[in-house]
C-alpha positions as CSV (number, residue, x, y, z in Angstrom):
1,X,-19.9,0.0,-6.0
2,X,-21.9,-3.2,-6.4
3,X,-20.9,-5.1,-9.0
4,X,-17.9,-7.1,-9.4
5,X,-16.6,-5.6,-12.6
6,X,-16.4,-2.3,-10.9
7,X,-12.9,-2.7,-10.2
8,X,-10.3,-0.7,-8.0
9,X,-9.1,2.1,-10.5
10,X,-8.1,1.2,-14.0
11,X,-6.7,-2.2,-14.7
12,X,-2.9,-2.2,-17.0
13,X,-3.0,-4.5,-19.5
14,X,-0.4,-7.3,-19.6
15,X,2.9,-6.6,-20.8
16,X,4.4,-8.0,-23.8
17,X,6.8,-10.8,-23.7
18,X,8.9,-9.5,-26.3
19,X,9.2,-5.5,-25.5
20,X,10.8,-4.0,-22.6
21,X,8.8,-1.2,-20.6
22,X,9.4,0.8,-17.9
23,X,7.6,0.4,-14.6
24,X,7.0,3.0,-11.7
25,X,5.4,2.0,-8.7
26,X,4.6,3.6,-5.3
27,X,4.5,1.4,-2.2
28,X,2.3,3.7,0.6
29,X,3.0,2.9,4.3
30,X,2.5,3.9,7.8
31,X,6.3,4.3,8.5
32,X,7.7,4.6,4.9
33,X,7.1,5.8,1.6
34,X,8.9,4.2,-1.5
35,X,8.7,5.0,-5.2
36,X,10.4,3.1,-7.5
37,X,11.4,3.2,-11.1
38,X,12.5,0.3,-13.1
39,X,13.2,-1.2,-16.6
40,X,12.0,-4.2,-17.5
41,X,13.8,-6.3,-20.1
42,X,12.5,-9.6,-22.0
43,X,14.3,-12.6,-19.8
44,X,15.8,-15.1,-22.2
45,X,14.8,-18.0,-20.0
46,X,11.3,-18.3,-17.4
47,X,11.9,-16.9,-14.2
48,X,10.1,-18.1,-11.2
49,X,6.8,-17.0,-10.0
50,X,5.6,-16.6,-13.2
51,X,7.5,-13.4,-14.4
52,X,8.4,-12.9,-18.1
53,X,11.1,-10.0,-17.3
54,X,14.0,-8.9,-15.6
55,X,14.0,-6.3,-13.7
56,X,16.2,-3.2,-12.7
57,X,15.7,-0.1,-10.8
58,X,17.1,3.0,-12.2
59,X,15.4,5.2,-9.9
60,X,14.7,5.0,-6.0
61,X,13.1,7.4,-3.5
62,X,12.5,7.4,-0.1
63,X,10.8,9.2,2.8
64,X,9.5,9.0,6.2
65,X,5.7,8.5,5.9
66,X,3.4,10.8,6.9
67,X,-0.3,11.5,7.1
68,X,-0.8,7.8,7.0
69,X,-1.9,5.5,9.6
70,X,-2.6,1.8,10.0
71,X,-2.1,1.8,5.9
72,X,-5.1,4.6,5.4
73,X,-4.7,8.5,4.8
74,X,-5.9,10.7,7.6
75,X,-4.3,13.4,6.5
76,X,-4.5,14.6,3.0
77,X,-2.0,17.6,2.7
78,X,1.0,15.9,4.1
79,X,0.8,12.0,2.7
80,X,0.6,14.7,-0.6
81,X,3.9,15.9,0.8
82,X,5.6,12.7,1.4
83,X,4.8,11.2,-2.2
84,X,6.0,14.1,-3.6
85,X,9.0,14.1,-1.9
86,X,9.3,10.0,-2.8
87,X,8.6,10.5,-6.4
88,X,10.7,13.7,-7.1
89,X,13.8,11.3,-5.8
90,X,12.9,8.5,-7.7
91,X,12.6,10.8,-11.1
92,X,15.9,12.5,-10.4
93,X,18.1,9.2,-9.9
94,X,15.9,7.8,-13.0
95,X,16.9,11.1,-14.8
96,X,13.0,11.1,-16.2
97,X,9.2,12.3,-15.3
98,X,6.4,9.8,-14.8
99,X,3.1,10.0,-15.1
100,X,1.5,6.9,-13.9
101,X,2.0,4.7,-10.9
102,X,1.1,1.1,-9.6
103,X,0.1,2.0,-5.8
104,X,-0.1,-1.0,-3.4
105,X,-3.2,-1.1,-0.5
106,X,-3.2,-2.8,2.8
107,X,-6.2,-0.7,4.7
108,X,-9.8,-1.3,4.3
109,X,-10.1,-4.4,5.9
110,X,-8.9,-6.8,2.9
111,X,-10.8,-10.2,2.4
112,X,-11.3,-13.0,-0.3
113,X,-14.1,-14.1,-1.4
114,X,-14.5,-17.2,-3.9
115,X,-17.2,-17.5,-7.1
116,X,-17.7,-19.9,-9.5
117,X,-19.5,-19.9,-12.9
118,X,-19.7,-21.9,-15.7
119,X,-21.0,-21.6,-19.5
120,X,-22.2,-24.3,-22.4
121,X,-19.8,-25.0,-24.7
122,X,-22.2,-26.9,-27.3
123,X,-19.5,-29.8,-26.9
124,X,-17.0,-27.4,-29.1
125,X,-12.9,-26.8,-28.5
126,X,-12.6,-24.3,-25.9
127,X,-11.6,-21.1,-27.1
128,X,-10.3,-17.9,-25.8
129,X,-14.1,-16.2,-26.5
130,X,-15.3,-18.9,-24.5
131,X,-12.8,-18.3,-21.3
132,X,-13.7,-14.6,-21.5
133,X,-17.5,-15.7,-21.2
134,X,-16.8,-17.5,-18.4
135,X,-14.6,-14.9,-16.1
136,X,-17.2,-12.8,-17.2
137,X,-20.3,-14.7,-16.1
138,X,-18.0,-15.4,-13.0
139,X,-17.8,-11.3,-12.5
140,X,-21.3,-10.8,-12.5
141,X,-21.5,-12.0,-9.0
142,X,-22.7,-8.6,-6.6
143,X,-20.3,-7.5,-3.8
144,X,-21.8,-6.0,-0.7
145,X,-21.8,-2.1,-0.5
146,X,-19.1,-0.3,0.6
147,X,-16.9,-2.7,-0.8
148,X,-14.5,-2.1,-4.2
149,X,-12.9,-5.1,-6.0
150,X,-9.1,-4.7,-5.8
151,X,-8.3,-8.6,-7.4
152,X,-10.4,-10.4,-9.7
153,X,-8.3,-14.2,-10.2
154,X,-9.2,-17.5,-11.9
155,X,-7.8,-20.2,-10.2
156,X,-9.4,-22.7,-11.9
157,X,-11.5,-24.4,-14.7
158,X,-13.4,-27.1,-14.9
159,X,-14.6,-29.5,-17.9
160,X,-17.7,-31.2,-17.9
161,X,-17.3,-31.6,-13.7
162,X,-13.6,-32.2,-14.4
163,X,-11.6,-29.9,-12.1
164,X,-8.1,-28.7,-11.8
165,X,-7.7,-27.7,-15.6
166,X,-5.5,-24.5,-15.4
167,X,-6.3,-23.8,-19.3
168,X,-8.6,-25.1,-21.1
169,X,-7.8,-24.0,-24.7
170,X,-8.5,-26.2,-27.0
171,X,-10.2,-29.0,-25.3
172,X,-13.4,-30.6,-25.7
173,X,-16.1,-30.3,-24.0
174,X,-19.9,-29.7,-22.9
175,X,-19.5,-27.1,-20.3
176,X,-16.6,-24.8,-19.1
177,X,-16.7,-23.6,-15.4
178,X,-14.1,-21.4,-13.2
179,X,-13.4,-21.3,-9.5
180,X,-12.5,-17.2,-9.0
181,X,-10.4,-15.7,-6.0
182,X,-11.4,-12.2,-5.4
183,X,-10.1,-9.6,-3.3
184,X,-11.7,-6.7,-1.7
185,X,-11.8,-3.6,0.5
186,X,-13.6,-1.1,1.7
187,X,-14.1,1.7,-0.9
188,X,-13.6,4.7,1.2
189,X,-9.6,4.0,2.2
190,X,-8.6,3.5,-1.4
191,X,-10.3,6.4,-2.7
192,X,-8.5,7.9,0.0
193,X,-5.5,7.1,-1.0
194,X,-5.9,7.7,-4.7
195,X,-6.6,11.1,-4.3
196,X,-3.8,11.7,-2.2
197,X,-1.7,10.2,-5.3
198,X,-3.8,12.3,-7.9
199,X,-3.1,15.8,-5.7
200,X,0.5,15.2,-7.0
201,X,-0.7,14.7,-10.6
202,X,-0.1,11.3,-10.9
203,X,-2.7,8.4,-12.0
204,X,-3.3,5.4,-10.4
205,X,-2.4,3.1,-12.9
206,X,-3.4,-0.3,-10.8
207,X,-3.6,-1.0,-6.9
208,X,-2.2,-4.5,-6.0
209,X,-3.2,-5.8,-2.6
210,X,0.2,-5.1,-0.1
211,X,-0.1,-9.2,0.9
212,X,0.1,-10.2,-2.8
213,X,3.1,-8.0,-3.7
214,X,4.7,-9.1,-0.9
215,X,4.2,-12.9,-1.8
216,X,5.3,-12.2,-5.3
217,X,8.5,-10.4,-4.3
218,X,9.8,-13.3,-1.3
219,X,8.2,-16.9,-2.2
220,X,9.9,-19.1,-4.2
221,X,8.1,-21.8,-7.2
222,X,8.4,-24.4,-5.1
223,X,6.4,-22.8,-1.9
224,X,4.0,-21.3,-4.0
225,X,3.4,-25.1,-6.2
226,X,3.1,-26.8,-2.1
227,X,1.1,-24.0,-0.6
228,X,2.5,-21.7,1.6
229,X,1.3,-18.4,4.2
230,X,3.0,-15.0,3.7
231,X,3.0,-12.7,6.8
232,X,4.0,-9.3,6.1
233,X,4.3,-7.3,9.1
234,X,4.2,-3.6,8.1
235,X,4.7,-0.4,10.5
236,X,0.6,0.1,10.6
237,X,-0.9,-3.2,9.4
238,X,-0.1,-7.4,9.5
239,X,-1.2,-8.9,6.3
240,X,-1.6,-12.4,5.0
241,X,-1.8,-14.2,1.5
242,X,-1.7,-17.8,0.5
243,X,0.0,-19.5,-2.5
244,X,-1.0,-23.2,-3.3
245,X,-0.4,-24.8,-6.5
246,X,0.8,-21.7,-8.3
247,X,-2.0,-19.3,-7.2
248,X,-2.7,-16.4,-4.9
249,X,-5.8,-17.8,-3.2
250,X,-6.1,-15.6,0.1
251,X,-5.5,-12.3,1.4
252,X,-6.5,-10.6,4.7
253,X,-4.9,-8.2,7.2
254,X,-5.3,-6.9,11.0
255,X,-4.7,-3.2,11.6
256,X,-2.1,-3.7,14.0
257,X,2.2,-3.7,12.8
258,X,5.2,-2.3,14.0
259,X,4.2,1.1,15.2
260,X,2.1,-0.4,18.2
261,X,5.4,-1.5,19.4
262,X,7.5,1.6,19.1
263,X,4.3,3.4,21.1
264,X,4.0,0.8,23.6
265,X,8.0,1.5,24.2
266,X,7.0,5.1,24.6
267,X,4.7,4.3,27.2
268,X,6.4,2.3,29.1
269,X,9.1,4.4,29.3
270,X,8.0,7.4,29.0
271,X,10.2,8.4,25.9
272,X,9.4,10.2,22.7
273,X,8.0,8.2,19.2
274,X,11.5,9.1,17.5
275,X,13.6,7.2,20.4
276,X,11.4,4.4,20.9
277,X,12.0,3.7,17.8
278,X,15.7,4.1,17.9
279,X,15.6,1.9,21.2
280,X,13.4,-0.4,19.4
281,X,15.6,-1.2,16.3
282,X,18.9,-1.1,18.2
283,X,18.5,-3.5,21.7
284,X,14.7,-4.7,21.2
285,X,13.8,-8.4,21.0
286,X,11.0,-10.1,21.0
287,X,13.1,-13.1,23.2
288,X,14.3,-12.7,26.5
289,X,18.2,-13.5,27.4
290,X,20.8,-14.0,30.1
291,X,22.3,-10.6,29.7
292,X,19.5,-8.4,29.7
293,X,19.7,-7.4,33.6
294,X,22.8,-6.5,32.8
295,X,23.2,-4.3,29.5
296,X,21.7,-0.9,30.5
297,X,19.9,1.3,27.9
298,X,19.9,5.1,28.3
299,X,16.5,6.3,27.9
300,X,15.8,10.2,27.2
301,X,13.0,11.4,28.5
302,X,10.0,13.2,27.1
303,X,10.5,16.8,26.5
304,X,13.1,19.1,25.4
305,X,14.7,20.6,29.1
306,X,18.3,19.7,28.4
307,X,18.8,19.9,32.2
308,X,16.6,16.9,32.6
309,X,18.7,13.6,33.1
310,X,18.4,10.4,31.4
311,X,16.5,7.2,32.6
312,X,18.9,4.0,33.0
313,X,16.7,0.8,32.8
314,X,17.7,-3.1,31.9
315,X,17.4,-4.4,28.3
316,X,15.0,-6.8,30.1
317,X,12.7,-3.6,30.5
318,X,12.5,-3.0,27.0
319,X,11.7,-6.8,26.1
320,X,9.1,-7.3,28.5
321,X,7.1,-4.4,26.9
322,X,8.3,-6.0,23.1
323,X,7.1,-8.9,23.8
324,X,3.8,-9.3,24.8
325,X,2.8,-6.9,21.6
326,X,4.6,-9.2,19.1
327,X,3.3,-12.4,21.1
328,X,-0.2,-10.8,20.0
329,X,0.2,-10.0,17.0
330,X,1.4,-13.6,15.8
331,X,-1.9,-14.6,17.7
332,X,-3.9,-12.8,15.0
333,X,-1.8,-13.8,12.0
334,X,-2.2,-17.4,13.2
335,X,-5.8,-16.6,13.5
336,X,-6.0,-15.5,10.2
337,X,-4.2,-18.5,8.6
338,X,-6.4,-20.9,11.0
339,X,-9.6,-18.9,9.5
340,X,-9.0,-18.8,5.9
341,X,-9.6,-22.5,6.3
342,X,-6.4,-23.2,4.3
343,X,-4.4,-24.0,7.0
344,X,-3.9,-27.5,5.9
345,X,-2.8,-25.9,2.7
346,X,-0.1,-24.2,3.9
347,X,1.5,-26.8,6.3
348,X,4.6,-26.1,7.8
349,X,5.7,-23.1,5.3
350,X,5.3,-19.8,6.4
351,X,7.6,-16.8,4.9
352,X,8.0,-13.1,6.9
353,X,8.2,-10.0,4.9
354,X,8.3,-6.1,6.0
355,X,10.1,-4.1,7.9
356,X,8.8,-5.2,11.9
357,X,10.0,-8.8,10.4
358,X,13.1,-7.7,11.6
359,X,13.4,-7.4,15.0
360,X,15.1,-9.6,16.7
361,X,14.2,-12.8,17.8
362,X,10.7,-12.4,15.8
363,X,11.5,-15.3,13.4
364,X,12.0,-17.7,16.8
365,X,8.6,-16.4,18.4
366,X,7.0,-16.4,15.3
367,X,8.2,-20.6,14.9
368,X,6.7,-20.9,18.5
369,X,3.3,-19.4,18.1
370,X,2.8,-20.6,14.5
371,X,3.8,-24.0,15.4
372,X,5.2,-23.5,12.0
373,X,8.7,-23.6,9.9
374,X,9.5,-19.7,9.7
375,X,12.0,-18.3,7.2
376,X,13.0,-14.2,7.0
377,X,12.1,-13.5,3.0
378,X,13.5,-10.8,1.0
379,X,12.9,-9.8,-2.2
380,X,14.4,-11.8,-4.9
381,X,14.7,-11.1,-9.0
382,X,15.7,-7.5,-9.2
383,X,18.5,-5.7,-10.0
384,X,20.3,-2.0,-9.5
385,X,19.2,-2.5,-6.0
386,X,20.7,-0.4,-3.1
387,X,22.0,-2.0,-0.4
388,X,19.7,-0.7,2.0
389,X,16.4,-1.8,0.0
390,X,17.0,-5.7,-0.5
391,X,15.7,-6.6,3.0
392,X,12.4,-7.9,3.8
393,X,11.1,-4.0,4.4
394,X,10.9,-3.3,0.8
395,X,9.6,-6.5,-0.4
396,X,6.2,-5.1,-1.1
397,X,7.7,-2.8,-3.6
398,X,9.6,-5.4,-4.9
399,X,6.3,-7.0,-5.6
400,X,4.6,-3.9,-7.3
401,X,7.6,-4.3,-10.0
402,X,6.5,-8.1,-10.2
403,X,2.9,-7.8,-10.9
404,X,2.9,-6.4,-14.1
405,X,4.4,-9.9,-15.5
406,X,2.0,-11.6,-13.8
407,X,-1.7,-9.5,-14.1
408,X,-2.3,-11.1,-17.5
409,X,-3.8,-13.9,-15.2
410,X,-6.2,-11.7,-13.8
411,X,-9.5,-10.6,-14.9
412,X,-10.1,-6.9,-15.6
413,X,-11.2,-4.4,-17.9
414,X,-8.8,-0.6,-18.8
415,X,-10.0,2.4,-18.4
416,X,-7.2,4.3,-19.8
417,X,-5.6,4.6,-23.4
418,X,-3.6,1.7,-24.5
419,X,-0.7,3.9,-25.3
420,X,-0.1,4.5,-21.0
421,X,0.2,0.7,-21.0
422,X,2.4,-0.8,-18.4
423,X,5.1,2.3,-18.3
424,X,3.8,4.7,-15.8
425,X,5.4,7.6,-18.2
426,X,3.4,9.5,-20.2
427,X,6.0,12.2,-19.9
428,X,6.1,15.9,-18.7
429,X,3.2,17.4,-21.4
430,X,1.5,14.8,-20.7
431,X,1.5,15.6,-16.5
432,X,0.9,19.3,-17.7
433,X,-2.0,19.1,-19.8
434,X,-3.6,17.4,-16.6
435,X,-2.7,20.0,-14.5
436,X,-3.8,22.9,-16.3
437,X,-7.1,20.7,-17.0
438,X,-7.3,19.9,-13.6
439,X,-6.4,23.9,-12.0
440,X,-8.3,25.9,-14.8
């Protein structure tokens, strides 16, 4: 795949303001896997972030992830498994079948890249023929091999040299230019990953980049208007995006999240994955404190010989191995924001999203390293929520809800019917008549 245009999957088409759709989605990570139904209605007044609906969840599932690692499938037959399992849940609660989902991607090395193209105008009123020439013309640049576009975004136009026009309709002038943000990723992981979701007879309807659902779910208007970094630290992967002046403008990500922690606590205590992470979740910290010589932790050793007798270590144990991990890891996320070269853009703002973002004493760390103003997000604008899904682990689904509102900005083209538009259920003949296409 060489060419811009050849985007990630097919592309939805935006919804419309003034009908209410339903939406599934299917967020894909190393330690969880969520699917998600909701209906969205018209909102009677704008919401923030740029969202034309409100949203509620009428169906949830949930399941331990599996054959997925650092945000990439390495093993077909059970990540099949686990979306089953996830979506089954999720149509049961929602008391209906879908057919389509909205998948979110953090592997294949994410990264943004910037064109810019321009048109004559023949010193005529810009109109909407002219703005598709344009994103078009700025589409045609190549992308290296290997590589698939996953976000195509204008994030601005220019008149005549004039910048910082966010839509030109209707206005005069000689020549119309565009300043595009796209995202991409290495082809092989999302194909991946699609197939995985295809084995379960279900279509990729779109795949939204795990850093920009998570900024659409946990910034607010005013962060995004000022410029501000997202960090979502996920159980396989650490991703970043940047907002400034309304737009998603940067993405990128580091292969490293919350699991590395839960194995370097089975290391260095020789404990199994399943109580490292219990040990982790209950008493770990990423900050050191005056009782921690003297609250001891039971730690069960590895293997299954009842007869063989617990380890008793200090708390302080356990944060000494926490903390030289999460120390690193803040080291590469402030890497990536110093490196996108939009660290003046972001300032002092910085927002943390996914589930490692709670750990104790993260935030504090996270303030020091940075050497920026840290606030815990969670997902905000959507309704019928359990309680156990409004913290900052499920804000990337939150986001996949989002982005339909919101990809009428972007610049794609559909591959599918216009009737699959935007609902993700096609319905149970629908689902059949692939399968016995597909098996016969």
């Amino acid at each position: 795949m060489n060419a811009i245009t050849d985007n990630a999957g097919s592309r939805i088409k935006p919804l419309s303001p003034r009908r209410t759709a339903i939406v599934s989605v299917l967020d894909v990570g190393s330690s969880k896997i969520a699917c998600l139904i909701a209906r969205l209605k018209p909102a009677e007044e704008p919401l923030s972030m740029k969202r034309t609906h409100e949203a509620e969840v009428i169906g949830f599932g949930l399941t331990r992830s599996r054959g997925i690692k650092s945000g990439t499938v390495v093993d077909l037959e059970e990540a099949e498994k686990a979306i089953r399992i996830a979506v089954d849940h999720a149509e049961r609660m929602a008391e209906m079948t879908i057919g389509s989902v909205i998948v979110n991607l953090s592997a294949g090395r994410l990264r943004s890249e910037a064109f810019s193209a321009s048109v004559e105008l023949g010193h005529s009123a810009v109109s909407e023929s002219d703005i598709q020439r344009v994103l078009g013309a700025g589409c045609a640049n190549s992308i290296g091999p290997g590589r698939m576009v996953i976000h195509s975004l204008p994030i601005g136009y220019s008149l005549d040299g004039h910048r910082g026009i966010s839509d030109p309709r209707g206005m005069l002038g000689g020549e119309l230019g565009v300043d595009m943000h796209v995202v991409t990723a290495d082809d092989a992981p999302l194909c991946n990953l699609e197939l995985a979701v295809n084995r379960c007879h279900l279509e990729v309807e779109t795949v939204v980049a795990t850093p920009y659902a998570s900024g659409l779910s946990a910034i607010v208007d005013d962060e995004c208007e000022l410029g501000v970094a997202c960090l979502d630290f996920g159980g396989g992967t650490t991703s970043l995006s940047i907002f400034y002046e309304g737009q998603f403008i940067h993405a990128a990500s580091v292969p490293v999240g919350g699991h590395h922690v839960t194995m370097d606590i089975a290391r260095g205590l020789s404990t199994s994955l399943a109580d490292a992470e219990r040990l982790k979740a209950r008493h770990g910290s990423a900050l050191p404190s005056i009782s921690d010589e003297k609250d001891i932790l039971t730690v069960p050793p590895v293997g299954e010989d009842e007869r063989d007798a617990p380890n008793a270590v200090p708390r302080s144990t356990l944060t000494r191995i926490i903390r030289p991990r999460i120390e690193e890891t803040l080291e590469m996320a402030r890497s990536m924001i110093d490196s996108s070269g939009f660290g003046d853009v972001v300032g002092k703002r910085v927002v943390l999203t996914g589930g490692a973002s709670q750990l104790t004493g993260l935030s504090e760390t996270a303030r020091r390293v940075l050497g920026r103003n840290v606030r815990l997000g969670r997902p905000v604008g959507v309704g019928g929520l359990p309680e156990a899904v409004r913290g900052p682990a499920f804000a990337a689904s939150m986001g996949l809800i989002a982005y339909p509102q919101v990809a009428r900005i972007e610049q794609f083209r559909t591959r599918r019917p216009s009737r699959l538009l935007g609902t993700g259920t096609d319905g149970y003949l629908g689902r059949m008549g692939r399968w016995i296409r597909e098996s016969f």
